[in-house]
C-alpha positions as CSV (number, residue, x, y, z in Angstrom):
1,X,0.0,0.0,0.0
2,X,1.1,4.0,-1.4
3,X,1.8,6.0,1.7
4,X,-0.2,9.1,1.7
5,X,1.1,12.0,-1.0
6,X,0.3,15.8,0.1
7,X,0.4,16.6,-3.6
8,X,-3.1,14.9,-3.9
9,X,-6.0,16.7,-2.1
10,X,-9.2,14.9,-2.4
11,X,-12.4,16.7,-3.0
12,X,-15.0,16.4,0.0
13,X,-17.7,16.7,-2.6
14,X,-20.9,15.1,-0.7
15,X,-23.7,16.4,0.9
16,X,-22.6,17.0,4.5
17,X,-20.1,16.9,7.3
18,X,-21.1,13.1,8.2
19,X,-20.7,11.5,4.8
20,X,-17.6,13.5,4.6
21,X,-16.5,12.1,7.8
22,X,-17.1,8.8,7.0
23,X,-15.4,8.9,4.2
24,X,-12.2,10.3,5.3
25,X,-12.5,7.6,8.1
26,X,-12.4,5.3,5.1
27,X,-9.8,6.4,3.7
28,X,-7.8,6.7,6.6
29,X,-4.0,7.2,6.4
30,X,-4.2,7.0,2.3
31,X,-5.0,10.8,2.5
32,X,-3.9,13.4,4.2
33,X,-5.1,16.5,2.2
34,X,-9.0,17.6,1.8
35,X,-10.3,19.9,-0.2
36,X,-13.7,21.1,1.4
37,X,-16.8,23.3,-0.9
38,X,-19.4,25.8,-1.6
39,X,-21.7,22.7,-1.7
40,X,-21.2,21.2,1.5
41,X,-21.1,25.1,3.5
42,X,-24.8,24.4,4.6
43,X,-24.0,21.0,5.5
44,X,-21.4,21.5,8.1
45,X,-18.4,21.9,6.1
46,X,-16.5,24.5,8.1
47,X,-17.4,22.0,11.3
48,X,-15.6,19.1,9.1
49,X,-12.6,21.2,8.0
50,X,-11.8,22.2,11.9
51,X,-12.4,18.7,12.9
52,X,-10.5,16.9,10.1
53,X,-7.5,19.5,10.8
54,X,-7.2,19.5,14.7
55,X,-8.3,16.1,15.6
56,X,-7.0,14.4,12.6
57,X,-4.4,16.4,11.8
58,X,-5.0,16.3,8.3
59,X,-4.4,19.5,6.0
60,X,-7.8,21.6,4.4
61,X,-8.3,23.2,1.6
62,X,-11.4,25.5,1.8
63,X,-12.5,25.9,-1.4
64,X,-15.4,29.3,-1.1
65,X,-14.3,31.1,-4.5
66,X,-15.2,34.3,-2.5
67,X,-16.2,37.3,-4.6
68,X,-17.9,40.3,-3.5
69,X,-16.8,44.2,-2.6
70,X,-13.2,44.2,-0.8
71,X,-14.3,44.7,2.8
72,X,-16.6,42.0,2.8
73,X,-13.7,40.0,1.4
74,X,-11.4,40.9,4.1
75,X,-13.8,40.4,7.0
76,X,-14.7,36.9,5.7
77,X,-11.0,35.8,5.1
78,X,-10.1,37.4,8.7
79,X,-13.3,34.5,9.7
80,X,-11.8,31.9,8.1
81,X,-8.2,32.1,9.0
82,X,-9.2,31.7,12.6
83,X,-9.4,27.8,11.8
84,X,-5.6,27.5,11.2
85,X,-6.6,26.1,7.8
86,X,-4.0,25.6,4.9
87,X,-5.6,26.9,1.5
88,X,-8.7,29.1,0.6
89,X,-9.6,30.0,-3.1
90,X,-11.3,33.4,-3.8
91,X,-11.5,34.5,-7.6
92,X,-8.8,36.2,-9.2
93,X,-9.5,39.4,-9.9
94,X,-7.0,41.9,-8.2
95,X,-9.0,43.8,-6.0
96,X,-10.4,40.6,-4.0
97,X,-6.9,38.7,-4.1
98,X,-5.5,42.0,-2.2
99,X,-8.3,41.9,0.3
100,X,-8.0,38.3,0.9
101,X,-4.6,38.7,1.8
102,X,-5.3,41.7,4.3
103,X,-7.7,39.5,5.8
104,X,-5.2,36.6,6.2
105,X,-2.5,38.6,7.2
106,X,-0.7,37.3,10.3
107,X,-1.8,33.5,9.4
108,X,-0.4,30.8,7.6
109,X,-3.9,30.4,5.5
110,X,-2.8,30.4,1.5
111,X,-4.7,32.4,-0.5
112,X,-5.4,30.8,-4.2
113,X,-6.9,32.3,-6.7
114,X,-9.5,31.1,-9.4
115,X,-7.9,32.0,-13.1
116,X,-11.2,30.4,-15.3
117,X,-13.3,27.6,-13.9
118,X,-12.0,24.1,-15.2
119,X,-15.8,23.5,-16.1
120,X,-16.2,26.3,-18.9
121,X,-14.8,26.8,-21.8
122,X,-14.8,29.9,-24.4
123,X,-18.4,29.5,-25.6
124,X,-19.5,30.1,-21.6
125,X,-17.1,32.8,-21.7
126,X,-18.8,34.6,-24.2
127,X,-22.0,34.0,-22.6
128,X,-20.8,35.6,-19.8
129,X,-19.5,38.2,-21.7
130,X,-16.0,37.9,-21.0
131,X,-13.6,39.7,-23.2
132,X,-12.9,37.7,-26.5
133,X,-9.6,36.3,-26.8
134,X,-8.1,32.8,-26.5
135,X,-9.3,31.0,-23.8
136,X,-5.1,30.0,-22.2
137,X,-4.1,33.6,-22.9
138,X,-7.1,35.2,-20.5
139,X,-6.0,32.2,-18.3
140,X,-2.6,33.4,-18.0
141,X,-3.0,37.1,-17.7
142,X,-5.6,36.7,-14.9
143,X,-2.7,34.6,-13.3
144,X,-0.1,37.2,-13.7
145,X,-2.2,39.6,-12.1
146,X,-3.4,37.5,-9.6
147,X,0.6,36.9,-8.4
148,X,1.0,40.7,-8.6
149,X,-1.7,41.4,-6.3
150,X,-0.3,38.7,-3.9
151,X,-1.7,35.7,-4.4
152,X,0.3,32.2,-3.1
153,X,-1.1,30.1,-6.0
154,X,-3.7,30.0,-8.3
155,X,-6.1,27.4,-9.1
156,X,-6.3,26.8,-13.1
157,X,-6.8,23.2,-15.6
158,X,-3.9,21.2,-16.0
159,X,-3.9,21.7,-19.6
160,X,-2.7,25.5,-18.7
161,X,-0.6,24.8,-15.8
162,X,2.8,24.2,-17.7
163,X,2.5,28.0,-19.2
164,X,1.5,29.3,-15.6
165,X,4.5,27.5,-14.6
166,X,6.4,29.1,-17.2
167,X,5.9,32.9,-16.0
168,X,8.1,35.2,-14.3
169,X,5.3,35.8,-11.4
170,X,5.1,32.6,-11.0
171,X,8.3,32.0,-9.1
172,X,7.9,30.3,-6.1
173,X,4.1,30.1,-6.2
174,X,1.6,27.2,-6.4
175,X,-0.5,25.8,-8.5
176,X,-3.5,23.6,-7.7
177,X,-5.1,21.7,-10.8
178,X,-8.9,20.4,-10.4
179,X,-10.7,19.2,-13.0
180,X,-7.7,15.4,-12.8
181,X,-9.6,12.2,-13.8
182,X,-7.5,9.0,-13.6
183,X,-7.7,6.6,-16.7
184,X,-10.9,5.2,-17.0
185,X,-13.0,7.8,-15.3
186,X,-15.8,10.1,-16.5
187,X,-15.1,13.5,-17.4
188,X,-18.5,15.1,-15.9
189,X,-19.2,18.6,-16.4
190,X,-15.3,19.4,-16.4
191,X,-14.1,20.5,-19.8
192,X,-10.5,20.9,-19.4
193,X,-9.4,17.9,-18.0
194,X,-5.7,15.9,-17.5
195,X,-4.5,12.8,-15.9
196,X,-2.8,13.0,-13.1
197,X,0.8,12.5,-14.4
198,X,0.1,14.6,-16.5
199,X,-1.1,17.7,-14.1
200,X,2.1,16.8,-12.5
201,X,5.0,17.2,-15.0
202,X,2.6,20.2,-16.2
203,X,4.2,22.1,-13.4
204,X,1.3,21.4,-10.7
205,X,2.0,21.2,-7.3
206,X,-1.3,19.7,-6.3
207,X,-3.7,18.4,-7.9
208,X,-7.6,17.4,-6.9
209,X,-9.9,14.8,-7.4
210,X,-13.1,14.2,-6.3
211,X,-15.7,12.4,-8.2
212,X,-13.2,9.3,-8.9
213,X,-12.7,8.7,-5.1
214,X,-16.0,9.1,-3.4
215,X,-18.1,8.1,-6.0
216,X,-16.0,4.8,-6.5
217,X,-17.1,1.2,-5.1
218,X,-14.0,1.3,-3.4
219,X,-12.8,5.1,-2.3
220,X,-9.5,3.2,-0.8
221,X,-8.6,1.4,-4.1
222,X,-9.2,4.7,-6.2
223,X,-6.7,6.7,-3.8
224,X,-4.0,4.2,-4.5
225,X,-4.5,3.8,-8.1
226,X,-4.2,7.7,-8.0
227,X,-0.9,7.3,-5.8
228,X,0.7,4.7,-8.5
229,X,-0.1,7.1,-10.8
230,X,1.7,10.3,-9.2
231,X,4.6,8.1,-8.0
232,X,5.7,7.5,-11.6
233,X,4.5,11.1,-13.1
């Protein structure tokens, strides 16, 4: 059996605290890295991520993608950072990146921010009415930016993370690739997808996956076909 691997966080993606419990209990020693959403907020996911990280000891990744007017920013960051979690992800546009980082100043909490959702691509763009332009070069210019206002990482598809990798700003940040399916598994609504190996020698540092593990027969099994495949990426 693999030994745990940081650079894998697995997605917490079910519909409360309990089930996410349980399957972290599951899982057991495989993983030691959760990632923790939006969807399970009104389910008890901020109770999960404190318990999972002080009695557990395992590290969070609080995925909010908070947007909204700088001082709301600050004064929810300044909330969360009191959990002594390890990553948060607001989007990336400058003005929330720098009041994330005022309101996570004096903690260890990482701020990451969102370049362009893994699940769109440049036909949702346009519908959203997003400047025109290639998809990758938005990608990377909300990433520079994203550094510049301070940002520890970003969160972007592998299939941009090697030209991430490759800018100036990027230096000594991270990147965190979702949207990773192991061989075999369905894409679901991501649209920019890689296999793990391949997020890896892309230039991630971490990469998530979600659906493949806790929809699985056999959550354990998944983990440590996942773990075969980062130990020869």
């Amino acid at each position: 059996m693999l030994p745990a691997d940081d650079r894998l966080i697995v997605a917490l993606d079910v519909p409360n605290a309990l089930a996410g419990l349980e399957l972290a209990q599951r899982l057991g020693a495989a993983v030691n890295f959760y990632k923790i959403g939006l969807g399970m907020l009104t389910g008890g996911g901020l109770a999960l991520a404190n318990e999972l990280k002080q009695e557990h000891g395992k590290r969070i990744f609080l995925d909010m993608k908070f947007f909204d007017i700088g001082a709301t920013v600050t004064a929810a960051v300044r909330g969360i950072a009191q959990y002594d979690l390890d990553f948060l992800t607001v989007h990336g546009d400058p003005h929330v990146v720098r009041a994330a980082r005022e309101g996570a100043a004096g903690s260890g909490l990482k701020i990451l921010a969102v370049t362009v959702l893994t699940s769109l691509d440049r036909t949702d763009l346009d519908e959203g009415l997003v400047q025109a332009g290639d998809l990758l070069e938005i990608t990377l210019e909300r990433a520079a930016r994203a550094f510049a206002a301070g940002a520890d990482g970003v969160i972007a598809s592998p299939q941009e993370a090697a030209s991430i990798r490759a800018l100036p700003e990027a230096n000594g940040k991270l990147i965190v690739t979702p949207g990773v399916r192991p061989e075999g598994s369905d894409k679901g609504d991501q649209k920019r997808v890689a296999r793990p190996s391949m997020a890896l020698a892309s230039g991630a540092d971490h990469i998530v996956v979600g659906r493949p593990v806790w929809q699985a027969a056999d959550p354990h099994a998944a983990v440590q076909k996942i773990l075969h495949s980062i130990a020869t990426a």
